[in-house]
The first five atom37 places (N, CA, C, CB, O) and aatype in JSON, in Angstrom:
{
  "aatype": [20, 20, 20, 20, 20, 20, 20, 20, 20, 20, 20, 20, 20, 20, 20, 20, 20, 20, 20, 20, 20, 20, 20, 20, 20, 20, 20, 20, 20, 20, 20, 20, 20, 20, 20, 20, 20, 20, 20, 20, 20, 20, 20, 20, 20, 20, 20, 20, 20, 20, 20, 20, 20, 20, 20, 20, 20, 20, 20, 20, 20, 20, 20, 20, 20, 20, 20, 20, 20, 20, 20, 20, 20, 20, 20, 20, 20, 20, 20, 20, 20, 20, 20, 20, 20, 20, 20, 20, 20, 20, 20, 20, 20, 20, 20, 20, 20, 20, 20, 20, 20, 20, 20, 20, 20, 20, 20, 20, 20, 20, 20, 20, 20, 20, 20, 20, 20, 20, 20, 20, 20, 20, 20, 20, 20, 20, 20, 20, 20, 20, 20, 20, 20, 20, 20, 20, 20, 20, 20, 20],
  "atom_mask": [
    [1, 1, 1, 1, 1],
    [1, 1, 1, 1, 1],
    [1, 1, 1, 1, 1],
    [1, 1, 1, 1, 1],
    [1, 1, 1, 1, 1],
    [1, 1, 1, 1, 1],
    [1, 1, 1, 1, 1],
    [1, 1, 1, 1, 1],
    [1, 1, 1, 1, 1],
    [1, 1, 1, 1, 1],
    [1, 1, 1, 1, 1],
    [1, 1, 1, 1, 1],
    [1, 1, 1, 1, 1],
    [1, 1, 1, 1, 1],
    [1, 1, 1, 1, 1],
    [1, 1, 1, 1, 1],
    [1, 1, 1, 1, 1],
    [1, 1, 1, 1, 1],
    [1, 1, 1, 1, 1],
    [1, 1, 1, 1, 1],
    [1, 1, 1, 1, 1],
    [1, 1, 1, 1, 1],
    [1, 1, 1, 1, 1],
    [1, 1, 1, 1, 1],
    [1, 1, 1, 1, 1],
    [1, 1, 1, 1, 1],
    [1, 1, 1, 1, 1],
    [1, 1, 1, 1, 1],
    [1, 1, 1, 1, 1],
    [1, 1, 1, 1, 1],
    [1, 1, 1, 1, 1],
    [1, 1, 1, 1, 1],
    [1, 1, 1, 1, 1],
    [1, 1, 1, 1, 1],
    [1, 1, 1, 1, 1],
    [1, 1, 1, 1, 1],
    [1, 1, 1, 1, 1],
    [1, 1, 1, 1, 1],
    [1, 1, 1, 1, 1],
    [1, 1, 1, 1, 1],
    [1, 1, 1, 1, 1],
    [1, 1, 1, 1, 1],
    [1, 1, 1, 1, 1],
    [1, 1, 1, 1, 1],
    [1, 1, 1, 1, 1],
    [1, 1, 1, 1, 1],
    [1, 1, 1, 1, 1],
    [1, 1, 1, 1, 1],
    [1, 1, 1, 1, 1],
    [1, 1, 1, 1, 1],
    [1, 1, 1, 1, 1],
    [1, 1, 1, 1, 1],
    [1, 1, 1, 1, 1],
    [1, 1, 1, 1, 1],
    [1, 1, 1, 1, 1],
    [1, 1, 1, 1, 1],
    [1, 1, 1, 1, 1],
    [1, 1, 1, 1, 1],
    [1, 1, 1, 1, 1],
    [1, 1, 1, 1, 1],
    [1, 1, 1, 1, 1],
    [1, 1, 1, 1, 1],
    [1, 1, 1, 1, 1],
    [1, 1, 1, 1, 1],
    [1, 1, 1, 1, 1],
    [1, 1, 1, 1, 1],
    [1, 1, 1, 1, 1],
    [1, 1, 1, 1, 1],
    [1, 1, 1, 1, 1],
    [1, 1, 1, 1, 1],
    [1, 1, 1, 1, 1],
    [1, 1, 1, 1, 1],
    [1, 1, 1, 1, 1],
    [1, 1, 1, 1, 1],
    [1, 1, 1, 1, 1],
    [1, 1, 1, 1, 1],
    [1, 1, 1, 1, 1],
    [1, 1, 1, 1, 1],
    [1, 1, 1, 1, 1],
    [1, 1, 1, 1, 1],
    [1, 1, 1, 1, 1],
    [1, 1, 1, 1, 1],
    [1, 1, 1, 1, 1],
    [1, 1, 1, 1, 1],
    [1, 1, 1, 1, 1],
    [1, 1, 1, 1, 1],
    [1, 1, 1, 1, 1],
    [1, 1, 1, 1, 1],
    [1, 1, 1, 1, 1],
    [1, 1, 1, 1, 1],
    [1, 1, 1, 1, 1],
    [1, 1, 1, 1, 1],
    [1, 1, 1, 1, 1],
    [1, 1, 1, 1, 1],
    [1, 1, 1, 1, 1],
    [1, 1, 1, 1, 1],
    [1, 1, 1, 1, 1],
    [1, 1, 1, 1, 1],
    [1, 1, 1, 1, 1],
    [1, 1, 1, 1, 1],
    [1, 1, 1, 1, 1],
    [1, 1, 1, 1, 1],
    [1, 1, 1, 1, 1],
    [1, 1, 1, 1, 1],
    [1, 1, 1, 1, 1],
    [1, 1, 1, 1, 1],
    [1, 1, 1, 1, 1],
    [1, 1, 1, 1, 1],
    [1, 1, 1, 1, 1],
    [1, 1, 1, 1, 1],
    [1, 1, 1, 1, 1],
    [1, 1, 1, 1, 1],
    [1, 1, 1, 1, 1],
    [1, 1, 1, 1, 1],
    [1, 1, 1, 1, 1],
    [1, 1, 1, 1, 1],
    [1, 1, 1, 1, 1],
    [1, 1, 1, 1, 1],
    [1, 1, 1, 1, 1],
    [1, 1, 1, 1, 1],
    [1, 1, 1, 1, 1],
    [1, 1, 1, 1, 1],
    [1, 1, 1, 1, 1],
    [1, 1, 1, 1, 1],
    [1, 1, 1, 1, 1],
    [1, 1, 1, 1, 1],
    [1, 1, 1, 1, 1],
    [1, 1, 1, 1, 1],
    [1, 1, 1, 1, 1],
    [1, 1, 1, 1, 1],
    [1, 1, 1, 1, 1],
    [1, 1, 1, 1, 1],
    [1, 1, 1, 1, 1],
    [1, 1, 1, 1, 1],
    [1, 1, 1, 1, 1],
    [1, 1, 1, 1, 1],
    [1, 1, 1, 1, 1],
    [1, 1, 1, 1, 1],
    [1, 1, 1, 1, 1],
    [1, 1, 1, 1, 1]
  ],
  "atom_positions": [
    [[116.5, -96.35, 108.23], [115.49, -97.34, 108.51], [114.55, -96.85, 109.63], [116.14, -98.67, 108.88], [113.33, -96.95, 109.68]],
    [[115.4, -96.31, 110.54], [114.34, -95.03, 111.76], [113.61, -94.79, 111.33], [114.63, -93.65, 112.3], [112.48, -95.14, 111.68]],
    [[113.88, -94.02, 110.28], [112.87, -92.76, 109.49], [111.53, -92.86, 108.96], [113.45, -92.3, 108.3], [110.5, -92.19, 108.95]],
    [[112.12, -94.35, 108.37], [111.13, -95.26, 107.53], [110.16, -95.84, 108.45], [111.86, -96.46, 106.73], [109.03, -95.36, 108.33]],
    [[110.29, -96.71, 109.3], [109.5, -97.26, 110.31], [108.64, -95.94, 111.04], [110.53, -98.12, 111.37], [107.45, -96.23, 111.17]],
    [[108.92, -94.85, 111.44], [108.6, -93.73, 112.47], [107.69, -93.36, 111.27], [109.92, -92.53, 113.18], [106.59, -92.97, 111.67]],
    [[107.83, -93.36, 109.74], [106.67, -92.62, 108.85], [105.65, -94.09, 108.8], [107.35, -91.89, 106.94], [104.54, -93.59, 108.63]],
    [[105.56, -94.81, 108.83], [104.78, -96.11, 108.41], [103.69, -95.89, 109.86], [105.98, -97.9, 108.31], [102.45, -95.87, 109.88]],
    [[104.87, -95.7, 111.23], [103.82, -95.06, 112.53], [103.07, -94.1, 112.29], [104.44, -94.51, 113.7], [101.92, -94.19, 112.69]],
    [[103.49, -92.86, 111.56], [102.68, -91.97, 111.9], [101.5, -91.93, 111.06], [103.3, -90.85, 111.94], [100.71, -90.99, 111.07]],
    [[101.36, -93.2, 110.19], [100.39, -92.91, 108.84], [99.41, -93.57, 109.97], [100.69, -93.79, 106.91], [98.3, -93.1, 110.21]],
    [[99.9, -94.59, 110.57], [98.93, -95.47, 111.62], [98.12, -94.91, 112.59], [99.66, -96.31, 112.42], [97.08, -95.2, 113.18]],
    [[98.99, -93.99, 112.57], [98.47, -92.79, 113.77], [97.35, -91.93, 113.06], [99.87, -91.57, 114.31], [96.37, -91.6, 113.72]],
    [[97.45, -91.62, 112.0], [96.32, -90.97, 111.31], [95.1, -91.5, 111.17], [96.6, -90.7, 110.17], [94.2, -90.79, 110.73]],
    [[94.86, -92.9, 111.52], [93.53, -93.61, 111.61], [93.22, -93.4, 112.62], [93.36, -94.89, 111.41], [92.02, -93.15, 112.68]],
    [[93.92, -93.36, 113.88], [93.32, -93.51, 114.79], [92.25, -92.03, 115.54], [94.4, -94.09, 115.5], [92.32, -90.81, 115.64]],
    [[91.56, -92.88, 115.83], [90.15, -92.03, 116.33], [90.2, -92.36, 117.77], [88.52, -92.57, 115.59], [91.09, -93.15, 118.11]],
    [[89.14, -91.75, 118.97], [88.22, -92.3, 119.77], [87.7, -93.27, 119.44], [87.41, -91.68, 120.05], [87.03, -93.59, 120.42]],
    [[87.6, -93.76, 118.93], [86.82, -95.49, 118.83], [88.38, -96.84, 119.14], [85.92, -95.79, 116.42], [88.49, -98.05, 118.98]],
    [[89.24, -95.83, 119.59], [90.66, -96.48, 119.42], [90.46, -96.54, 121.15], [92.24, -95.41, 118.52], [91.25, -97.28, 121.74]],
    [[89.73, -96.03, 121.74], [89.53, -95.76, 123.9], [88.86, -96.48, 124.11], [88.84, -94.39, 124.83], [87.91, -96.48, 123.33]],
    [[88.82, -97.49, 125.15], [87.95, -98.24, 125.62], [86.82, -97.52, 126.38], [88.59, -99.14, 126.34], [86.94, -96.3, 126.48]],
    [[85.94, -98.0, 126.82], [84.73, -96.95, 127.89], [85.53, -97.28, 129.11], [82.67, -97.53, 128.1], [85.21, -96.6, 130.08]],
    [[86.74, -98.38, 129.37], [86.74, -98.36, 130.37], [87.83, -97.47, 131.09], [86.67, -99.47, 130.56], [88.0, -97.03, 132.22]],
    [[88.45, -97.42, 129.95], [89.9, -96.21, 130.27], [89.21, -94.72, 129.8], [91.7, -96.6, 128.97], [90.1, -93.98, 129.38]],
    [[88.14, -94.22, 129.77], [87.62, -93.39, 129.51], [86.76, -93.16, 130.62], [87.22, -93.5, 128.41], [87.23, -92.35, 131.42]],
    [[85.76, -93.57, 130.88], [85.6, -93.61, 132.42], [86.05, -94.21, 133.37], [84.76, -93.8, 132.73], [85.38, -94.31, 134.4]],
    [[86.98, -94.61, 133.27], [88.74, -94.42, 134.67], [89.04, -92.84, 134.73], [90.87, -95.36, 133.84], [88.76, -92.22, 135.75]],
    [[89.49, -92.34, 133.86], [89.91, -91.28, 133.73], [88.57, -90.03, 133.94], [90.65, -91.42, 132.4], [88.81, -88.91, 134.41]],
    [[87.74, -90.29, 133.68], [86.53, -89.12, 133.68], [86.68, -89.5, 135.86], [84.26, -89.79, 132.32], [86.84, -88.62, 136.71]],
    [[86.62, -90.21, 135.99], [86.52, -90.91, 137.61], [87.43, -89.94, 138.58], [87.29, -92.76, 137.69], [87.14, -89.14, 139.47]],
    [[88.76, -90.4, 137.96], [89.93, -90.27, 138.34], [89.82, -88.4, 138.31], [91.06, -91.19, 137.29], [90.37, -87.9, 139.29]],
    [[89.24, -87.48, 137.4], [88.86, -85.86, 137.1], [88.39, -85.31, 137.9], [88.04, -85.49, 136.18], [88.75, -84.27, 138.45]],
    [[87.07, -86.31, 138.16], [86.14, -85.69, 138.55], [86.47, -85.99, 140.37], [84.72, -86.23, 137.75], [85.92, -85.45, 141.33]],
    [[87.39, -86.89, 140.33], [87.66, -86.77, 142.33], [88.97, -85.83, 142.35], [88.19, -88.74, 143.4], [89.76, -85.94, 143.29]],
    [[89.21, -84.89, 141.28], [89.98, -83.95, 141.42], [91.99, -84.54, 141.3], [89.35, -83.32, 142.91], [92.82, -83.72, 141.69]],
    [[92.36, -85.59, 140.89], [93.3, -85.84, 140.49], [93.89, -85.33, 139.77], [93.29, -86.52, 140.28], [93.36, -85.33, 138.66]],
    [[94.96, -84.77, 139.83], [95.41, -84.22, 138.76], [96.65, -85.7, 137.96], [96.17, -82.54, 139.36], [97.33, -86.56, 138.51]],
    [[96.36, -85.27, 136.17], [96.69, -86.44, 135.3], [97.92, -85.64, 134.77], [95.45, -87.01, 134.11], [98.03, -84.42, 134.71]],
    [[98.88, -86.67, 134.35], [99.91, -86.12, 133.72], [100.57, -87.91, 133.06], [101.02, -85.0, 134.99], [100.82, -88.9, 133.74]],
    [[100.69, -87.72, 131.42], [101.41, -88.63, 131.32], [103.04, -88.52, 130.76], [100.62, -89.34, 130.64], [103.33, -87.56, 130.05]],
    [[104.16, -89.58, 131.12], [105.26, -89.46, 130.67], [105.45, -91.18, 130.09], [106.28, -88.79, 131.84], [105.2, -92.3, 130.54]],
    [[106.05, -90.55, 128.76], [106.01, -91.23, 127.81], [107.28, -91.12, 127.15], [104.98, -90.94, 127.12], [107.82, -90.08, 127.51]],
    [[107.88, -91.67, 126.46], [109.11, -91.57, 125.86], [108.81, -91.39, 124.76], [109.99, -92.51, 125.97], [109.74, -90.86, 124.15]],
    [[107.67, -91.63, 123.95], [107.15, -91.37, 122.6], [107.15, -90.06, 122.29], [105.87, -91.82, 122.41], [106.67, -89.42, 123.22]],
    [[107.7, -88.96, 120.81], [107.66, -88.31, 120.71], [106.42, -87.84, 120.37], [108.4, -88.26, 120.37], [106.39, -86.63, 120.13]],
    [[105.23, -88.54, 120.28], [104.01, -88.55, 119.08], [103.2, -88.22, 120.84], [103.54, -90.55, 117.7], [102.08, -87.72, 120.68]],
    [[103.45, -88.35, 121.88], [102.55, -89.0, 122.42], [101.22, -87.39, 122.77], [103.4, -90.02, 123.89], [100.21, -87.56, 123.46]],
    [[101.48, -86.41, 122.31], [100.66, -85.41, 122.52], [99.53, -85.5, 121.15], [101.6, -84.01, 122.67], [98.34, -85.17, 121.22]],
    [[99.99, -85.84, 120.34], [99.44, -86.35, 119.45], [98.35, -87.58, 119.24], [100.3, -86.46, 118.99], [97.3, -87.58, 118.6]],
    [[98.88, -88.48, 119.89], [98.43, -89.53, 119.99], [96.88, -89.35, 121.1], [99.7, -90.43, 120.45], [95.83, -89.99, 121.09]],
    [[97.35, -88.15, 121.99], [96.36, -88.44, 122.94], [95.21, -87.43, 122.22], [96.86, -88.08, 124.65], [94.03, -87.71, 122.45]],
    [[95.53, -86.1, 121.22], [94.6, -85.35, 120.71], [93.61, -86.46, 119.72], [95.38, -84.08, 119.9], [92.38, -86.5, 119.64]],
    [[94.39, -87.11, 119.21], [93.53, -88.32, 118.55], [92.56, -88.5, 118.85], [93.86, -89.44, 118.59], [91.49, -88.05, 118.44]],
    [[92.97, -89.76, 120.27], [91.69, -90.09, 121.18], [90.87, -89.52, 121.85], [91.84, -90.64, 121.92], [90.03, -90.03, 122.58]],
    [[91.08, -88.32, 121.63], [89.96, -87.35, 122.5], [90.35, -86.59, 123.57], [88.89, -88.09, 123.12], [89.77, -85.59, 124.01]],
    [[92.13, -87.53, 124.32], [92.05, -87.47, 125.41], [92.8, -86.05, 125.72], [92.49, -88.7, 125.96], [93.15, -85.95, 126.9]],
    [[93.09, -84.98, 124.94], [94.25, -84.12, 125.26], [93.76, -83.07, 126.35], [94.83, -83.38, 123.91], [94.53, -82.26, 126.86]],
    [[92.37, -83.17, 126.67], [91.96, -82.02, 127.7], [91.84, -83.06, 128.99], [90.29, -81.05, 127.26], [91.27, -82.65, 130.01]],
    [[92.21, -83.98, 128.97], [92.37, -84.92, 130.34], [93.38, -85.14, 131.25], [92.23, -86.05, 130.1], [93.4, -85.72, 132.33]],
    [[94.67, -84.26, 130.25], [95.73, -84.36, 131.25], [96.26, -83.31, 131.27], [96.67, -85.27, 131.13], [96.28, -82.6, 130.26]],
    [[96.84, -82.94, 132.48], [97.18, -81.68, 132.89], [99.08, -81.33, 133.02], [96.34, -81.58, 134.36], [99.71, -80.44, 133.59]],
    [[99.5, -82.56, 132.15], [100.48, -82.14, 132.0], [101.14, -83.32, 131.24], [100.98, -81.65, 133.17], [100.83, -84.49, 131.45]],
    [[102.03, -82.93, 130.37], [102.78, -84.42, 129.4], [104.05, -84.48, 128.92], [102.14, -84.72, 128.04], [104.32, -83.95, 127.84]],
    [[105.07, -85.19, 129.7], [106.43, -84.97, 129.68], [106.75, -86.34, 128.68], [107.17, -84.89, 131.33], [106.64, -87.49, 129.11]],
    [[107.09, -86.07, 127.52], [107.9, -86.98, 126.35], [108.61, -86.79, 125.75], [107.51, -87.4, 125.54], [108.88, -85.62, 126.02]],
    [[109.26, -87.1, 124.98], [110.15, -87.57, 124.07], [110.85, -86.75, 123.77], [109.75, -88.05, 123.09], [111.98, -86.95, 123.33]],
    [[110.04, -84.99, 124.07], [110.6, -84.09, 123.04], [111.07, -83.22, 124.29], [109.48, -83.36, 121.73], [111.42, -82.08, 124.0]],
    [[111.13, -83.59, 125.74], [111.7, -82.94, 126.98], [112.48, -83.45, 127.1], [111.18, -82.81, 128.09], [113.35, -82.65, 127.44]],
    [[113.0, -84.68, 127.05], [113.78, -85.92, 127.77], [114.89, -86.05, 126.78], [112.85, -87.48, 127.98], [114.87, -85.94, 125.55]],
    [[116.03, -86.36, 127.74], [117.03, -86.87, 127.41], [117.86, -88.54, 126.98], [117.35, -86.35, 128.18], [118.69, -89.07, 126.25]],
    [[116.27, -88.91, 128.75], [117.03, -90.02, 128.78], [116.01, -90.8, 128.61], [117.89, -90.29, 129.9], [114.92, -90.27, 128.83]],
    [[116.02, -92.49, 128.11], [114.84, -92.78, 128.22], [114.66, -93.94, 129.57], [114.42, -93.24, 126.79], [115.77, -94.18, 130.05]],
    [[113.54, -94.71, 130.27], [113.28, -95.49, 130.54], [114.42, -97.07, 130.44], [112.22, -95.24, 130.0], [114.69, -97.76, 129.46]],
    [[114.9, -97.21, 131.99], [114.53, -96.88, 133.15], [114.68, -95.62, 133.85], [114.95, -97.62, 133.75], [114.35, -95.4, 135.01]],
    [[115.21, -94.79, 133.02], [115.68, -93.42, 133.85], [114.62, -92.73, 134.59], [116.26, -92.28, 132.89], [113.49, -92.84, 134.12]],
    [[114.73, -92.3, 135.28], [113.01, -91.95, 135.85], [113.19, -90.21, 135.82], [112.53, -92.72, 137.96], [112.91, -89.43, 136.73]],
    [[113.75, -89.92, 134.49], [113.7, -88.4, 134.06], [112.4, -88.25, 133.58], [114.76, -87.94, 132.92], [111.75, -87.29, 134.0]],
    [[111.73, -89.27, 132.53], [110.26, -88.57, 132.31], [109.56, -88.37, 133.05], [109.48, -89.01, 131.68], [108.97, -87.32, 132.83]],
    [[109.1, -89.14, 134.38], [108.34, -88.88, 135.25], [109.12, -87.81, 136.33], [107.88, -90.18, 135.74], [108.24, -87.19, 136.92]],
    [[110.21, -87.47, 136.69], [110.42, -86.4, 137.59], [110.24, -84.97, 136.37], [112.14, -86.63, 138.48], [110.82, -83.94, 136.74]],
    [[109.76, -84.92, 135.47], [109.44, -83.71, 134.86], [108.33, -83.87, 134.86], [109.93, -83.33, 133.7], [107.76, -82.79, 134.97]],
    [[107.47, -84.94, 134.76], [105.94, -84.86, 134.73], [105.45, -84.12, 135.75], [105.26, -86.13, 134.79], [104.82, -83.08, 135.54]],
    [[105.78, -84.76, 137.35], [105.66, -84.55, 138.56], [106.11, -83.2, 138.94], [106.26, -85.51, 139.18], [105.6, -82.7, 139.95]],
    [[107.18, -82.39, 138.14], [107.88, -80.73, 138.15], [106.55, -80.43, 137.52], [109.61, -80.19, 137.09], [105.93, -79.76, 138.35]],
    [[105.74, -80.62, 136.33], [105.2, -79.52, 135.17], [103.22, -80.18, 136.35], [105.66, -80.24, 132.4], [102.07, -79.89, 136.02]],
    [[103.53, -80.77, 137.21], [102.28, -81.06, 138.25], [102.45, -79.97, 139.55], [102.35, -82.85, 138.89], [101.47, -79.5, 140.12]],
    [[103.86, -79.66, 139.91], [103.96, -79.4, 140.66], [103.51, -80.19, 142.27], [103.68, -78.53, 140.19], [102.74, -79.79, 143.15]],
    [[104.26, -81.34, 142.2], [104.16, -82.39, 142.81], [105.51, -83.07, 143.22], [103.38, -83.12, 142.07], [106.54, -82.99, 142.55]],
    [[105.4, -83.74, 144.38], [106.71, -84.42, 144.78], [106.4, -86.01, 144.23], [107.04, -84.3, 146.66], [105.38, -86.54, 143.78]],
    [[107.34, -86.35, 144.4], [106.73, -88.3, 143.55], [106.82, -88.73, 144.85], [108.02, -89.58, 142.1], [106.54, -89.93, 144.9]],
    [[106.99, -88.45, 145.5], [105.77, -89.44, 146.95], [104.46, -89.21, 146.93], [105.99, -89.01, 148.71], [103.68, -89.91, 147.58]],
    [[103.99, -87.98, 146.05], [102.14, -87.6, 145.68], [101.58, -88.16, 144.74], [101.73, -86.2, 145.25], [100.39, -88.09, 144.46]],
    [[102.88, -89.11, 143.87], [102.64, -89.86, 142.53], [102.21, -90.93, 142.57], [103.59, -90.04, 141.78], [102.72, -91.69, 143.39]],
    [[101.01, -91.49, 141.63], [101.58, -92.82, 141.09], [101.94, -92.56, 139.78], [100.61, -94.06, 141.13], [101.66, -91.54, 139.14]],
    [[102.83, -93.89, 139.25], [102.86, -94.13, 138.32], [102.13, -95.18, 137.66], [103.74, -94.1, 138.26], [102.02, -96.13, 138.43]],
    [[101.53, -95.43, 136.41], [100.73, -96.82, 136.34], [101.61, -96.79, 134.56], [98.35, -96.77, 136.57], [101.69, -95.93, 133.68]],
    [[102.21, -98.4, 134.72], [103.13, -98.54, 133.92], [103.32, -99.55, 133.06], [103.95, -98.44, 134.45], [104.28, -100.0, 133.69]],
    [[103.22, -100.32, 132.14], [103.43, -101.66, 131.01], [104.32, -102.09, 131.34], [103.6, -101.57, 129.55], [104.39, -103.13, 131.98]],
    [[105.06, -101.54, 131.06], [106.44, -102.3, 130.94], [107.46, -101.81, 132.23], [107.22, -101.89, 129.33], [107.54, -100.85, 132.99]],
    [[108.12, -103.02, 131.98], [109.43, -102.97, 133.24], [110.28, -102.2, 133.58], [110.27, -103.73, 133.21], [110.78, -102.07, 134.69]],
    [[110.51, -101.57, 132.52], [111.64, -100.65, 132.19], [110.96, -99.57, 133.14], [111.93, -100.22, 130.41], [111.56, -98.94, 134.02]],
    [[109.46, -99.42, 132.8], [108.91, -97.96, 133.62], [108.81, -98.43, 134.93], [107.31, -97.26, 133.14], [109.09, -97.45, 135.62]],
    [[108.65, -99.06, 135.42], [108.26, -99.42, 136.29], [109.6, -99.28, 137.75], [107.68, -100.73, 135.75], [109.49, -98.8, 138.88]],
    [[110.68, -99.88, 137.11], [112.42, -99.66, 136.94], [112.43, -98.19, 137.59], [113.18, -99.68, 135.0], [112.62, -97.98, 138.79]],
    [[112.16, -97.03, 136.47], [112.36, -95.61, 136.23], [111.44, -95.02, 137.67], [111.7, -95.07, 134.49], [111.91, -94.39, 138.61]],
    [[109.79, -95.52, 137.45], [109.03, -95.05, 138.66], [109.91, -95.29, 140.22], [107.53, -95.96, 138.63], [110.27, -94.4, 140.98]],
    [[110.1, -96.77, 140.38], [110.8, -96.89, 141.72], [112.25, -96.0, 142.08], [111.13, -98.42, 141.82], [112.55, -95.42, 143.12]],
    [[112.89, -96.12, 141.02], [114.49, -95.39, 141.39], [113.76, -94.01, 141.72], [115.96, -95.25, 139.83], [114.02, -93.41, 142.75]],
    [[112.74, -93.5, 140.69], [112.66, -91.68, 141.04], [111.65, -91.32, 142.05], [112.16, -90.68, 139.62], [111.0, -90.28, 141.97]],
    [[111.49, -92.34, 143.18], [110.7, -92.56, 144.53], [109.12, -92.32, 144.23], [111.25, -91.45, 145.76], [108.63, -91.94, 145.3]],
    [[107.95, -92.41, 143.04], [106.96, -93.43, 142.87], [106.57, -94.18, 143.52], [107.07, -94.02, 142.24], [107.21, -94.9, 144.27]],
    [[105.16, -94.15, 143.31], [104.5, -95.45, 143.8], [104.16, -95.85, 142.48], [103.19, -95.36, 144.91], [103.31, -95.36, 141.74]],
    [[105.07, -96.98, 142.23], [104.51, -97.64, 141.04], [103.26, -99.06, 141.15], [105.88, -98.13, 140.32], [103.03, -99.84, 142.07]],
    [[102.61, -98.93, 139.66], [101.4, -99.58, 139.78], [101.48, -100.68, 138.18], [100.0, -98.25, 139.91], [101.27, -100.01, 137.17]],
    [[101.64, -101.61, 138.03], [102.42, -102.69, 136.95], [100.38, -102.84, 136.53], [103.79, -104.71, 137.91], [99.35, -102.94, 137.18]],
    [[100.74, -102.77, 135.21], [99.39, -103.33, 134.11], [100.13, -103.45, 133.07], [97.98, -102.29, 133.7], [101.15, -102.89, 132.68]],
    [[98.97, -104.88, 132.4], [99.44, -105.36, 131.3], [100.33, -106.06, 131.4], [99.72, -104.65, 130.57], [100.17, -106.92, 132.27]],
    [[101.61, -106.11, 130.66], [102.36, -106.88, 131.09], [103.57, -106.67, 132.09], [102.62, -107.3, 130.15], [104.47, -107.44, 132.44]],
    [[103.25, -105.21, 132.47], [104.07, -105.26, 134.05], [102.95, -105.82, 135.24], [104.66, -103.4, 134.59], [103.28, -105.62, 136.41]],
    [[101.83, -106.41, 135.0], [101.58, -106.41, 136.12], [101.54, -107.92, 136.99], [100.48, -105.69, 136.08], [100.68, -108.21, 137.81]],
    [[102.64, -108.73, 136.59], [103.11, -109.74, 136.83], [104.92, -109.68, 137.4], [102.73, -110.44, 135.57], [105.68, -110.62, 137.65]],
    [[105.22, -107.73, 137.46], [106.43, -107.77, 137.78], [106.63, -107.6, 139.35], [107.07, -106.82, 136.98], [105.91, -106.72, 139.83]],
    [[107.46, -108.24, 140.25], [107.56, -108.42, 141.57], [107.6, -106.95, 142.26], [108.8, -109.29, 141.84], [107.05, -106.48, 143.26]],
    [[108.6, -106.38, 141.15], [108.82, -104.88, 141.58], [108.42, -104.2, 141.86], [109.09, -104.26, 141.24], [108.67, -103.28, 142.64]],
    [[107.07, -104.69, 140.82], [105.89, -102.91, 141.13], [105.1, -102.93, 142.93], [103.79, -102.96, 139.51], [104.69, -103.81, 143.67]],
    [[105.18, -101.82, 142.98], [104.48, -101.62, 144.18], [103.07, -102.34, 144.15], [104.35, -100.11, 144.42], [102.8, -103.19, 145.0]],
    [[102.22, -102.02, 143.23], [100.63, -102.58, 143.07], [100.95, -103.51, 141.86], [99.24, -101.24, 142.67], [102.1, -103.59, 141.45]],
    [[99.78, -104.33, 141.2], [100.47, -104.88, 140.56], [98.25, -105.09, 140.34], [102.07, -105.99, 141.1], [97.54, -105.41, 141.29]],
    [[97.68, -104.79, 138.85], [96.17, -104.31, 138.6], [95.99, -105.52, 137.45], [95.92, -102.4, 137.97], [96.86, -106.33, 137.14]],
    [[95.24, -105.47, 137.14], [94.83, -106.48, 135.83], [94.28, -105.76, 134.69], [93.68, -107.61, 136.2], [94.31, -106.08, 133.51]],
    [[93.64, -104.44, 135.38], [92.29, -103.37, 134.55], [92.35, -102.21, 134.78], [90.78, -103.55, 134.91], [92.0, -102.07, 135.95]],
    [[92.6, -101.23, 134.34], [92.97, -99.89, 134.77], [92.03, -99.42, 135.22], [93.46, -99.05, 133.93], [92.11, -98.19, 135.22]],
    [[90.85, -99.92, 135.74], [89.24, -99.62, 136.47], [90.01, -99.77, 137.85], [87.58, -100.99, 136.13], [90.11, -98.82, 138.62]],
    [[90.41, -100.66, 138.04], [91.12, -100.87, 139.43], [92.02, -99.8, 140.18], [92.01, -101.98, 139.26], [92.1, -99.72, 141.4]],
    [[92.54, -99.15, 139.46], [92.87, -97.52, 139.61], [91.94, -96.67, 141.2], [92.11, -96.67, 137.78], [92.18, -96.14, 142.28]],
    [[90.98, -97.01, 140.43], [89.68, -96.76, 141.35], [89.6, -97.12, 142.97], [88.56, -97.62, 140.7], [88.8, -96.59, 143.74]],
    [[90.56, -98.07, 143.32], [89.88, -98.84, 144.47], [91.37, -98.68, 145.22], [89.13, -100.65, 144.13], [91.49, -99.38, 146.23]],
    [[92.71, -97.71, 144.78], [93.57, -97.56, 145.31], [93.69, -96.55, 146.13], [94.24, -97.65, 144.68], [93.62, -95.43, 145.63]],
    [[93.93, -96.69, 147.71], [93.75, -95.0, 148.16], [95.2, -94.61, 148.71], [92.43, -94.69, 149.6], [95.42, -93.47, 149.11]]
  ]
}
């Protein structure tokens, strides 16, 4: 039934285009480049290198620890201490900006500064807690 559901994803995944990016998470990220940040996402999704060549976004991040490095998933905060290794970065140089709880969980145990959007960003836990990933912007 895995198998089945994971092929029904990936056909879904084949529609998707750039017209799938908002302008506003597109210039967050052009923002976030151009003041010299370095981007890295960790994801538990095996697709997720994929997912980002889709949207355009695969020359935007400079490093992407998922599904297919990891052992463990979320809360474990193994994806992000490999993100932060393949950055060459300590996670006190990190944020994390995260949905869900579980990441958010993973960011704090693996010493993160976590940042809750969407629907983490109503969780007590997170360090920041954004409404709009533009807001990214105004964190120093």
């Amino acid at each position: 039934m895995a198998d089945y559901k994971n092929s029904i994803y990936k056909a879904l995944l084949e529609k998707m285009d750039s017209s799938y990016l908002s302008d506003e998470v597109k210039t967050t990220l052009e923002v976030l480049k151009k003041k010299g940040y370095r981007l890295a996402i960790g994801s538990s999704s095996k697709n997720a290198k994929y997912i980002l060549y889709k949207l355009g976004l695969d020359d935007f991040f400079d490093a992407v620890s998922d599904g297919n490095n990891i052992t463990k998933s979320k809360p474990d905060p193994e994806v992000f201490l490999k993100a932060k290794d393949m950055l060459g970065l300590k996670a006190c140089e990190c944020v994390v900006v995260e949905d869900a709880i579980s990441g958010i969980d993973a960011a704090n145990s693996g010493g993160f500064y976590s940042v809750g959007i969407g629907p983490a960003s109503h969780y007590k836990k997170a360090c920041r807690r954004i409404k709009k990933i533009s807001s990214l912007l105004k964190i120093k």
